[in-house]
C-alpha atoms as one frame of an Amber mdcrd trajectory, in Angstrom:
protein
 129.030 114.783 100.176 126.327 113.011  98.662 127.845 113.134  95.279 130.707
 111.624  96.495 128.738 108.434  98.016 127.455 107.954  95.050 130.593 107.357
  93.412 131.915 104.341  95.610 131.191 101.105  95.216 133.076  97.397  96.474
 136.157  97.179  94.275 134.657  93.587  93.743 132.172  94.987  91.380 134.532
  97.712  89.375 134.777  95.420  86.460 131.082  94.516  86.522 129.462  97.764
  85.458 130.195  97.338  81.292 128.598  93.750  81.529 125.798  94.395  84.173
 124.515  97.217  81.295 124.629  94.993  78.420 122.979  92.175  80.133 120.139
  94.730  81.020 120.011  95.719  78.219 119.994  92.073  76.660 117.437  91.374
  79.113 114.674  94.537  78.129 115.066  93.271  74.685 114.085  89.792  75.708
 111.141  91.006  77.737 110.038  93.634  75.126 109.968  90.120  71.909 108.046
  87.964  74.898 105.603  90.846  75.220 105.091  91.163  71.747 104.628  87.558
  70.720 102.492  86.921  73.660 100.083  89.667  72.890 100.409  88.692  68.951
  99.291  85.434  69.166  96.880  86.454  71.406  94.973  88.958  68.990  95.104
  86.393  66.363  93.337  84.312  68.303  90.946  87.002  69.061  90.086  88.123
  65.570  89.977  84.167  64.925  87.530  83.668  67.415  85.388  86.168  66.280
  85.516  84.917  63.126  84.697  81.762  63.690  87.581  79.933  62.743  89.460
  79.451  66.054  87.971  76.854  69.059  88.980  77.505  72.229  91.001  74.539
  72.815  93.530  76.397  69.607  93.693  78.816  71.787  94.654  77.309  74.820
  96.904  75.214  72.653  98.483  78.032  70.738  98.491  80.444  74.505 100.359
  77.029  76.167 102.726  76.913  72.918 103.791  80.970  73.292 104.064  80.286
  77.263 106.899  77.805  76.030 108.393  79.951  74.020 108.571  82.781  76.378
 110.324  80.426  78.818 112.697  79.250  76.552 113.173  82.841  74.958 114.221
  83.918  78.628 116.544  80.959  79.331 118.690  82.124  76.548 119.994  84.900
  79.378 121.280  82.617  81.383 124.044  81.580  78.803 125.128  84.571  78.652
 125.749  84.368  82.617 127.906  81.721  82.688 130.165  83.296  79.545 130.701
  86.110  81.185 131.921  84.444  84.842 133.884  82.689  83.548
């Protein structure tokens, strides 16, 4: 019986299911590059730091930069929303 539940969904959303899982999976990309470039940048700046060669305000600077990016990087999902409504 359960099985069977599971099965059934609004006929509204039939047609939905091939583009909900690529826009998923469009969207665990995008949040597995803003990972990486966030915690890239940020051991850079470590290692620079240590070194001497980084101040703290190129960090901030470089941390407010990749915060930008990141945001941008993410808004690049929501084209892909309005393609596929319409």
């Amino acid at each position: 019986m359960a099985a069977d539940r599971s099965r059934q969904c609004h006929p509204a959303l039939e047609g939905l299911w091939p583009w909900l899982i690529a826009h998923s999976r469009r969207t665990v990309a995008i949040i597995r590059q803003n990972i990486a470039l966030s915690l890239a940048v940020k051991f850079i700046f470590v290692v620079l730091a240590f070194s001497g060669h980084a101040s703290l305000w190129t960090a901030i600077a470089a941390d407010m930069g990749v915060s930008l990016l990141v945001i941008f990087n993410g808004l690049r999902l929501l084209n892909s929303t309005s393609q596929a409504r319409a």
